[in-house]
C-alpha positions as CSV (number, residue, x, y, z in Angstrom):
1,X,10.0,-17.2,10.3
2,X,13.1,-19.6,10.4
3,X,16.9,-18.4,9.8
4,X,16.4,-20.0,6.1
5,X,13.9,-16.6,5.3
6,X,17.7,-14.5,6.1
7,X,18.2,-14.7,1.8
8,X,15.4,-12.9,0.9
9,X,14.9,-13.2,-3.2
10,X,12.4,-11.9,-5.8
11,X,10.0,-13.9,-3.7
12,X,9.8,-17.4,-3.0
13,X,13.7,-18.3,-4.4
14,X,16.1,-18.8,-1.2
15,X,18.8,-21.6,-1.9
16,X,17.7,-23.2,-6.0
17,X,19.4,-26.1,-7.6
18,X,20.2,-24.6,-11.2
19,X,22.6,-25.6,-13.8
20,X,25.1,-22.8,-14.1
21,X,28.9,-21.5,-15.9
22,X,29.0,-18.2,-14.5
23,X,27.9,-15.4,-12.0
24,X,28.4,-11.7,-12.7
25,X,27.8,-9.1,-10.4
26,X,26.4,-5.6,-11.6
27,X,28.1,-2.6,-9.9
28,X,25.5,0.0,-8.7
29,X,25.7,2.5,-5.9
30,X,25.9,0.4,-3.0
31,X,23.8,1.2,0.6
32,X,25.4,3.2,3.1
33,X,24.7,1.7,5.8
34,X,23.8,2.5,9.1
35,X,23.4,0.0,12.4
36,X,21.6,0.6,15.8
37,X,22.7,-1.2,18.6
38,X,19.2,-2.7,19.4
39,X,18.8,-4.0,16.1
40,X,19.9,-7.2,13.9
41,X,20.2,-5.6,10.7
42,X,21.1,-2.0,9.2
43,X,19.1,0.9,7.3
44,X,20.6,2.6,4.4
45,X,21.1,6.0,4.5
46,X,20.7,9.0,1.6
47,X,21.1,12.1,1.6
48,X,22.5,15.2,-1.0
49,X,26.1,12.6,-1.3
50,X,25.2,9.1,-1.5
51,X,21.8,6.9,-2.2
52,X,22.4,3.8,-2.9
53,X,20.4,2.9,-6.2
54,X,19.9,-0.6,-8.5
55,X,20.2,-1.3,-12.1
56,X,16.5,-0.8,-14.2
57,X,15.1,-4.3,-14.6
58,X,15.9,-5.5,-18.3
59,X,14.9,-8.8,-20.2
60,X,17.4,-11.0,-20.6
61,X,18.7,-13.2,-22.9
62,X,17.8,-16.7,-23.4
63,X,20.0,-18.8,-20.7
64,X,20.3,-15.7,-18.4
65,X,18.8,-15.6,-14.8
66,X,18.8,-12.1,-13.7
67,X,19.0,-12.3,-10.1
68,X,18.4,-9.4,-6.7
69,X,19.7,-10.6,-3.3
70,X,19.0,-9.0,-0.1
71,X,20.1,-10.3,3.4
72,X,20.1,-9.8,6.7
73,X,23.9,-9.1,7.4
74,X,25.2,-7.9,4.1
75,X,23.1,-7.2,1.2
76,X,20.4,-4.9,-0.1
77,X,19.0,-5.7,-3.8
78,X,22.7,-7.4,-4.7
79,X,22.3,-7.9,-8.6
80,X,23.8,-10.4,-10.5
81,X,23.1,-13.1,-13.6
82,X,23.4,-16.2,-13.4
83,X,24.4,-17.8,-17.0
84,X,23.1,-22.0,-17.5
85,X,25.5,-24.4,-18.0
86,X,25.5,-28.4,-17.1
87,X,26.9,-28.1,-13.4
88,X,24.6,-28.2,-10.4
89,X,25.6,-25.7,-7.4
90,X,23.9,-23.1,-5.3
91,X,23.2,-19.6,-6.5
92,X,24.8,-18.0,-3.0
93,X,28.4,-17.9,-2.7
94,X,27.4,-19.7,1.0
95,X,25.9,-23.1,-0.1
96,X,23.2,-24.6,2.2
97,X,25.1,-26.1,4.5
98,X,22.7,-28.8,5.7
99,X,22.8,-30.1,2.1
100,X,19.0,-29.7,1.8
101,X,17.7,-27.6,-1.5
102,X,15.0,-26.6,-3.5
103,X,14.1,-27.3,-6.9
104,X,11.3,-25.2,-8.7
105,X,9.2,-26.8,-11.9
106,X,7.5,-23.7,-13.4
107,X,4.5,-24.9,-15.1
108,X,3.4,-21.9,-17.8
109,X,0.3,-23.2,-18.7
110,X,-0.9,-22.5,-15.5
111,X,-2.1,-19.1,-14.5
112,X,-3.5,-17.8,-11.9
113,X,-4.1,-14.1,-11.2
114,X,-3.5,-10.9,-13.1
115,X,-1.4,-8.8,-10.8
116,X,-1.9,-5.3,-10.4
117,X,0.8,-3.5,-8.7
118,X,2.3,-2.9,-5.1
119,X,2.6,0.2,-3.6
120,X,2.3,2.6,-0.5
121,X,0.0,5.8,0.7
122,X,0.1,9.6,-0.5
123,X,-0.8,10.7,3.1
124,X,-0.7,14.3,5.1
125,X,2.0,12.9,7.2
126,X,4.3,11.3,4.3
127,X,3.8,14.6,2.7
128,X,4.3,16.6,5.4
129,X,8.0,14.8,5.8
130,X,9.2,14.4,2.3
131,X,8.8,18.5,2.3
132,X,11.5,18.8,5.0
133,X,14.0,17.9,2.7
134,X,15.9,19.1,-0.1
135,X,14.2,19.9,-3.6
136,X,16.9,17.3,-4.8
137,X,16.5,14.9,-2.1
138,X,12.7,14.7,-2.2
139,X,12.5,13.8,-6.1
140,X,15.4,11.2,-5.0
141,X,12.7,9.9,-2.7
142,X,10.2,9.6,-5.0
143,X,12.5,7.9,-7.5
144,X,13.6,5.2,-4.8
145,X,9.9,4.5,-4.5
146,X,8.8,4.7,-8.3
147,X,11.8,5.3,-10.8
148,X,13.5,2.9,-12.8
149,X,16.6,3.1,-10.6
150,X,14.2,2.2,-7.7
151,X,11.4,-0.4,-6.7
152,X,9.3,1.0,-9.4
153,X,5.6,1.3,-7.3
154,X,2.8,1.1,-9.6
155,X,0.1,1.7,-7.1
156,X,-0.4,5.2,-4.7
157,X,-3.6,5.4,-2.0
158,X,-4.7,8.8,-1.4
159,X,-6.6,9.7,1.6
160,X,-9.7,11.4,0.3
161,X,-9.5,14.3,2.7
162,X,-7.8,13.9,6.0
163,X,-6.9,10.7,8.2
164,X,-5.1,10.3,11.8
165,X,-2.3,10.8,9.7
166,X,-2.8,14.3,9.2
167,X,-1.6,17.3,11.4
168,X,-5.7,17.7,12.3
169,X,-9.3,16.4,11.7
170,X,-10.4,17.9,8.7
171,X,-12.7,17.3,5.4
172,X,-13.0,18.6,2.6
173,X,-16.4,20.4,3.7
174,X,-16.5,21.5,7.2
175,X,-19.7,24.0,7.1
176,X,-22.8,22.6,8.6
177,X,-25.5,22.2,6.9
178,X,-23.7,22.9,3.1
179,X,-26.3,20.6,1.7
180,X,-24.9,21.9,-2.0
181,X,-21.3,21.3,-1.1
182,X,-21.0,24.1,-2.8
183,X,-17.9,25.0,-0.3
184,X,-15.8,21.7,-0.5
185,X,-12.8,22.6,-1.7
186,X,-9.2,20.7,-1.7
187,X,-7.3,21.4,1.2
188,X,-3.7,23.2,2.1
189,X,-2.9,19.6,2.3
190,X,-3.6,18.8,-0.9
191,X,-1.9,21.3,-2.6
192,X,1.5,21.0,-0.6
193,X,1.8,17.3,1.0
194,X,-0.3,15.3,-1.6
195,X,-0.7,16.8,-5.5
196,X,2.9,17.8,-5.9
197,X,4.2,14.0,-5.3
198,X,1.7,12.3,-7.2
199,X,2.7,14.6,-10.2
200,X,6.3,14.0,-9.6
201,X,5.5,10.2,-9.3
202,X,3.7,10.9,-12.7
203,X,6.4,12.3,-14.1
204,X,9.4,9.5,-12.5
205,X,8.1,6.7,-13.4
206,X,7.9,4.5,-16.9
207,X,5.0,2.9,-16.0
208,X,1.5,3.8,-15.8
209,X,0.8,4.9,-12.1
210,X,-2.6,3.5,-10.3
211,X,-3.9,5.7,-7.9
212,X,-6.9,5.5,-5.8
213,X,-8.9,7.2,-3.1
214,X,-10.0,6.0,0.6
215,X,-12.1,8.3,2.5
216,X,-11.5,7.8,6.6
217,X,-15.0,10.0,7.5
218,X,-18.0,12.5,5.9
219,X,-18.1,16.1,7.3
220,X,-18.8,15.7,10.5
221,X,-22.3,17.6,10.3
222,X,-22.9,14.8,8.0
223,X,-22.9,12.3,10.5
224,X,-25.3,10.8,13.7
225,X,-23.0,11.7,16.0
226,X,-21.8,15.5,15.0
227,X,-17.9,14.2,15.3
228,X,-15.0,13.3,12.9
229,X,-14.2,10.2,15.4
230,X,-15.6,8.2,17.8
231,X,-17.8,6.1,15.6
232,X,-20.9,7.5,13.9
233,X,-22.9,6.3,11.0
234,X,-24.6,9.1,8.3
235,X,-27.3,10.1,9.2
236,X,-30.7,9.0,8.1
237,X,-30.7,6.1,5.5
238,X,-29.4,4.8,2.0
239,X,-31.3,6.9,-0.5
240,X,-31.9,9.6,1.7
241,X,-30.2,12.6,2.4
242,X,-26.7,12.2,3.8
243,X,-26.1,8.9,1.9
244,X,-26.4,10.9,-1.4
245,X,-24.4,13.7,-0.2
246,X,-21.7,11.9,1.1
247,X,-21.8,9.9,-2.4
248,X,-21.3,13.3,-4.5
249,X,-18.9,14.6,-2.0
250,X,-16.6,11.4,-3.3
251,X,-17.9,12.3,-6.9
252,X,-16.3,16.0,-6.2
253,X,-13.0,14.5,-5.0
254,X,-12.9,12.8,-7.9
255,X,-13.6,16.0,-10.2
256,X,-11.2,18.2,-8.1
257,X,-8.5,16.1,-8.5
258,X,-9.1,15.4,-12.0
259,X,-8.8,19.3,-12.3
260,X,-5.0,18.7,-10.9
261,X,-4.6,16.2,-14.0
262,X,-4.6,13.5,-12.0
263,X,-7.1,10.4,-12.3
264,X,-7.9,8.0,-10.0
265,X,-7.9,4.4,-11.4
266,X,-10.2,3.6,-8.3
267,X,-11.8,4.1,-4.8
268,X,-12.9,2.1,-1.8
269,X,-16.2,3.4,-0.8
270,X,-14.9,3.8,3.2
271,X,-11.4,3.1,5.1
272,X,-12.1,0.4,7.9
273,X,-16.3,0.9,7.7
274,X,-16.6,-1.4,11.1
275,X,-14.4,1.4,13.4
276,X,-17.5,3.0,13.0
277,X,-19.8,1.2,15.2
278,X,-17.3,1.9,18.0
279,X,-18.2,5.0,20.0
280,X,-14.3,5.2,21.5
281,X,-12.4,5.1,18.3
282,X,-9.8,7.7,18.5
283,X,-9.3,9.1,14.7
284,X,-11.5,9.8,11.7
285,X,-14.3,7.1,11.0
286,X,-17.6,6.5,9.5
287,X,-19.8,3.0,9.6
288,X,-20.9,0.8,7.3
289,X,-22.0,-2.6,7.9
290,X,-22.3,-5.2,5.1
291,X,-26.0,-4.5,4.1
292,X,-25.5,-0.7,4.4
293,X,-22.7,-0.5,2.2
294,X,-24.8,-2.6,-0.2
295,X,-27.7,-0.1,-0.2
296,X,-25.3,3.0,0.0
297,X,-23.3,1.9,-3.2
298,X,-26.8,0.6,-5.3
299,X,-29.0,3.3,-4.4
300,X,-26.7,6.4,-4.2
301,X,-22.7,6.2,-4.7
302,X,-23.3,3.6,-7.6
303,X,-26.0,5.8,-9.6
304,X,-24.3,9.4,-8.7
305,X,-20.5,7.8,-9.7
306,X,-22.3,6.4,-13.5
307,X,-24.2,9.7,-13.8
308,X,-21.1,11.7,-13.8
309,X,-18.9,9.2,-16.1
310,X,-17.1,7.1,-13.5
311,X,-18.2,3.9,-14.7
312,X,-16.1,0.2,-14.4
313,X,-14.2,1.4,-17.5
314,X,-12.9,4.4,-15.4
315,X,-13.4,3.6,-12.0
316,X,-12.5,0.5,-10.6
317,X,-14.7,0.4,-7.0
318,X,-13.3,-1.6,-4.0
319,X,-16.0,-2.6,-1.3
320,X,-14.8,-3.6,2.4
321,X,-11.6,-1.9,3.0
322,X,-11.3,-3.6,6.5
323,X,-9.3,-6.7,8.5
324,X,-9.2,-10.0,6.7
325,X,-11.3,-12.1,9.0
326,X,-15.0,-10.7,8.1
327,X,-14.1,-10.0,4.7
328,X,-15.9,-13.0,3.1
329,X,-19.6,-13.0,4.8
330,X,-19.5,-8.6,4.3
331,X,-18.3,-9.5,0.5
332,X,-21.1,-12.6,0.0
333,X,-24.0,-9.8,1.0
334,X,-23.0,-7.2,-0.9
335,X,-22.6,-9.4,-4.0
336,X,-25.9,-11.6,-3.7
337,X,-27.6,-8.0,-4.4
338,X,-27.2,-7.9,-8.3
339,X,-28.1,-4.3,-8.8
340,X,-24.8,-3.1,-6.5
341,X,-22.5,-6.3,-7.7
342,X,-22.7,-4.7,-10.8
343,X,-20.6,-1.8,-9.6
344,X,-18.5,-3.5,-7.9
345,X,-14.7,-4.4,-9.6
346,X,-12.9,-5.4,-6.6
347,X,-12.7,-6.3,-2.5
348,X,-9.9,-4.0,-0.5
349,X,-8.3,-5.7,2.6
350,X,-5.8,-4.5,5.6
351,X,-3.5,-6.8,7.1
352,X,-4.4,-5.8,10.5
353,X,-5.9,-8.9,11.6
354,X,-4.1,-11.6,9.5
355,X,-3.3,-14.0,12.4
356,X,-6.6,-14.1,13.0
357,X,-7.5,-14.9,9.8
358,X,-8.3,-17.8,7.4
359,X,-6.6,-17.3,3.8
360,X,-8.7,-20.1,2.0
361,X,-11.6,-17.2,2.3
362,X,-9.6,-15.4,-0.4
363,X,-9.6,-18.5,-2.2
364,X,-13.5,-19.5,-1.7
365,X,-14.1,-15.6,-2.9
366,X,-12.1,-15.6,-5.8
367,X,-13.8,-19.0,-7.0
368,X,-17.4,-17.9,-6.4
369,X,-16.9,-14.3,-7.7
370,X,-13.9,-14.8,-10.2
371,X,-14.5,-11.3,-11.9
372,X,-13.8,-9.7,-8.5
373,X,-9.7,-9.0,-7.9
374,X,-8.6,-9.0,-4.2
375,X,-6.1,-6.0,-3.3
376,X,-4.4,-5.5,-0.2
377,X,-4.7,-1.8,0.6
378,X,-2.9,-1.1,3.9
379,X,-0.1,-2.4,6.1
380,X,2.2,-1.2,8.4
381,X,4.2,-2.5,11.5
382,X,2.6,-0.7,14.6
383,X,4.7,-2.8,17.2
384,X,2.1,-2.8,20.0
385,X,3.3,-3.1,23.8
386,X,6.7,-0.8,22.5
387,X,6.6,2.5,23.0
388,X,8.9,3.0,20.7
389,X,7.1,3.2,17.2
390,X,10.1,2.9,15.1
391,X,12.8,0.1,15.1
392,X,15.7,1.0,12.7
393,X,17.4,-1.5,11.3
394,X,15.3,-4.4,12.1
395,X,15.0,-7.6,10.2
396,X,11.6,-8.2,11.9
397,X,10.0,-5.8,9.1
398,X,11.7,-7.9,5.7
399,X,10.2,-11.1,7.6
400,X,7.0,-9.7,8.1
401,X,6.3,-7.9,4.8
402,X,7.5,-10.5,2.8
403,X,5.8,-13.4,4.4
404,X,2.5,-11.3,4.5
405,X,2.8,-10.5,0.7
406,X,3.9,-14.2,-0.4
407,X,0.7,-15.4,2.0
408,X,-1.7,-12.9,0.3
409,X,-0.1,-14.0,-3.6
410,X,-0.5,-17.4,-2.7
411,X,-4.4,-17.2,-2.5
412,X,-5.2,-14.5,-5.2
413,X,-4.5,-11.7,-3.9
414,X,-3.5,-9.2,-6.9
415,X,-1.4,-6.4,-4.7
416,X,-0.2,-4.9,-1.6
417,X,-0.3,-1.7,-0.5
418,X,1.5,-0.2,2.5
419,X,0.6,2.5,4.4
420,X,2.7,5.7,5.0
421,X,5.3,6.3,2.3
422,X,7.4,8.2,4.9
423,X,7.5,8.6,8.4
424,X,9.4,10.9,10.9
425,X,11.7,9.3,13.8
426,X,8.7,9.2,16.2
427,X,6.0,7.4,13.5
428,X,4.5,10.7,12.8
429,X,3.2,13.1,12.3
430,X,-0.4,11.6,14.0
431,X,-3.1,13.8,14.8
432,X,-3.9,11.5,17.7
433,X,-0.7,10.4,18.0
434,X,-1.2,6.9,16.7
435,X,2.4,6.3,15.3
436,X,3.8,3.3,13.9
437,X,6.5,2.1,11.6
438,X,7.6,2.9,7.6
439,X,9.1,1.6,5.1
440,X,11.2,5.0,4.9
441,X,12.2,7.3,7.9
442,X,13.1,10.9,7.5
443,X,16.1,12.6,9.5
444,X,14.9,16.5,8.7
445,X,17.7,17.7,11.3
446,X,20.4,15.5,9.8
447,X,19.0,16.2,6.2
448,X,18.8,12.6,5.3
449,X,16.4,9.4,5.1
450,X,16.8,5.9,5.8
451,X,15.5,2.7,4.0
452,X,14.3,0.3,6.0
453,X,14.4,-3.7,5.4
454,X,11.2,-3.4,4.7
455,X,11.4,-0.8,1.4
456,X,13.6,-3.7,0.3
457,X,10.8,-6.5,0.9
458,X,8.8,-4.4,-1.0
459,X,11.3,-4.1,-3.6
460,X,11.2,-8.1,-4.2
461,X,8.1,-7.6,-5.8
């Protein structure tokens, strides 16, 4: 992405033409920031003294542009209005100095999508970090992410049972042969990494909080293989056995966390279903190709979800869950099969494989199956061929978040969601040591976090 992309605002406005008198600035509690040598911009620190913090959104009055700058060099959610008057100049105080601009015609009686939120994981890991620090400090954390005084999420992805981002491979029913479930039970994780941030979440926020659940594997006795990774399909076949008690064992998350007063608005049916087919694949997995996840949610997840009251009016359900390239073809077979289209409210994605993929499928899915909405359910920056997993300070992550999300918007996409709320220094905790990048990083020996660019891209939406 060119030098232009180093004004990053709301989303697509960089340097507009606009009639304007006056711009005011708003005073909040500015970023303390914080630069690494190896990097081209800064994080911002918090801790129990200082969090930098922005003014609740509010609607204007007529005339009035509210407007939030963030740059490479010096800003981080500047705020300031921008009053309409009869003289044409640049917004930033630095006009374009190659005297080319942009003018943007909004026509309103075009619409396109219904947006329904952005977002970030509930995992093991997240959890695990947010607990090392203060009482006051982790309910400023949550705030940043979902307060008014924040980027206000709206969306939260809960692993249903563990993931690679746990401390170790675990479900929610590790008994052989407990063809009942009658001894799944939440986990310590749940009750001290997951639950007690989703209620606080609950609680911060104004708005009303979408959360759904991705499982990453069955128990393991459920499986052909007998292991949590390294590929493995259920065993036997849709409408048998497994299939139908891996479909209530997502039924009983569902009731168990219910229990905890909190409701899922929706599921996938399986985190990346292609890993497995791959009999090396390090962390938690369970396959599904496009005609089994068909029979799997008509026959048995479909029928067991309606039977217990999760129909589309409580439970939206995502199919896919996977990279962007073979989301199309797996979408087309599930949805020529009207008896499990008619579960089906929406089509989960990862950003994985993006460069590899074509966008206009997005665009030919949402015109042949226009009740569908497309939601992007995982990213994060894993800077492969670095051993070092976590870059602070780097403008790489605003450039890529933002141009991911403004690709994804531009061809009906109807969210993003990243992946780990919060990360240690290293990219962990990983089970199997996958670590990768976050939007924030937690000090817990320096009793502080940092906020990366990339919290702020995701703040532009």
């Amino acid at each position: 992405m060119s030098e232009k992309f180093e004004h990053f605002l709301i989303y697509i406005l960089l340097f507009i033409i606009i009639p304007l008198e006056k711009i005011t600035y708003a005073t909040n509690i500015e970023c303390q920031r914080k630069h690494y040598s190896d990097q081209d911009s800064f994080v911002c620190v918090c801790n129990e003294k200082i969090c930098d913090t922005f003014d609740p959104l509010k609607k204007t009055p007529k005339g009035i542009v509210q407007v939030y700058e963030t740059s490479r060099e010096n800003f981080r959610f500047r705020s300031s209005q921008i009053n309409f008057s009869g003289k044409n100049i640049s917004i930033f105080d630095d006009d374009d100095d190659d005297g080319h601009h942009i003018r943007i015609n909004v026509d309103r009686s075009k619409k396109y999508q219904k947006i329904i939120g952005f977002g970030g994981a509930f995992t093991d890991a997240a959890g695990l970090n947010i607990a090392t620090l203060s009482k006051g400090l982790q309910s400023k954390l949550i705030e940043d992410y979902f307060g008014s005084n924040g980027i206000e999420y709206t969306l939260g992805r809960i692993p249903i049972g563990g993931s690679d981002f746990s401390s170790r491979p675990y479900t929610y029913d590790d008994f052989n042969d407990d063809d009942n479930l009658s001894k799944f039970s939440l986990q310590m994780e749940d009750y001290q990494f997951k639950i007690p941030y989703l209620k606080m979440a609950q609680k911060i926020s104004a708005n009303k909080l979408k959360y759904y659940g991705s499982p990453w594997s069955s128990p393991r006795w459920m499986k052909t293989n007998n292991d949590i990774r390294h590929g493995g399909l259920l065993k036997g076949h849709p409408g048998g056995k497994y299939y139908k008690l891996f479909a209530q064992y997502i039924v009983r998350f569902l009731q168990e966390y219910e229990k905890q007063n909190i409701s899922m608005w929706g599921i996938t049916i399986e985190n990346e279903p292609g890993s497995g087919f791959d009999p090396n694949y390090k962390w938690n997995c369970l396959g599904f190709n496009s005609t089994l996840e068909r029979d799997f949610l008509k026959l048995d997840l479909g029928p067991a979800l309606y039977k217990n009251g999760y129909d589309k009016n409580k439970l939206a359900v995502m199919i896919y869950d996977d990279q962007m390239p073979q989301m199309k073809t797996f979408t087309e077979t599930v949805m020529a099969d009207e008896e499990a289209a008619k579960y089906v409210s929406g089509v989960a994605f990862h950003w994985y494989h993006n460069d590899r993929a074509d966008r206009n499928d997005m665009d030919k899915l949402n015109e042949k199956f226009p009740n569908l909405f497309l939601l992007a359910t995982e990213a994060c920056e894993e800077w492969k061929n670095d051993p070092k997993k976590v870059h602070l300070g780097s403008w790489h992550l605003m450039n890529r978040y933002a141009n991911d999300i403004i690709n994804d918007l531009n061809h009906y996409a109807t969210g993003w969601t990243d992946w780990n709320l919060a990360l240690d220094l290293n990219g962990g905790p990983n089970w199997v040591g996958n670590m990768v990048d976050a939007p924030i990083i937690i000090n817990a020996t320096a009793k502080e976090y940092y906020k990366q660019p990339s919290f702020y891209a995701m703040g532009h939406f």
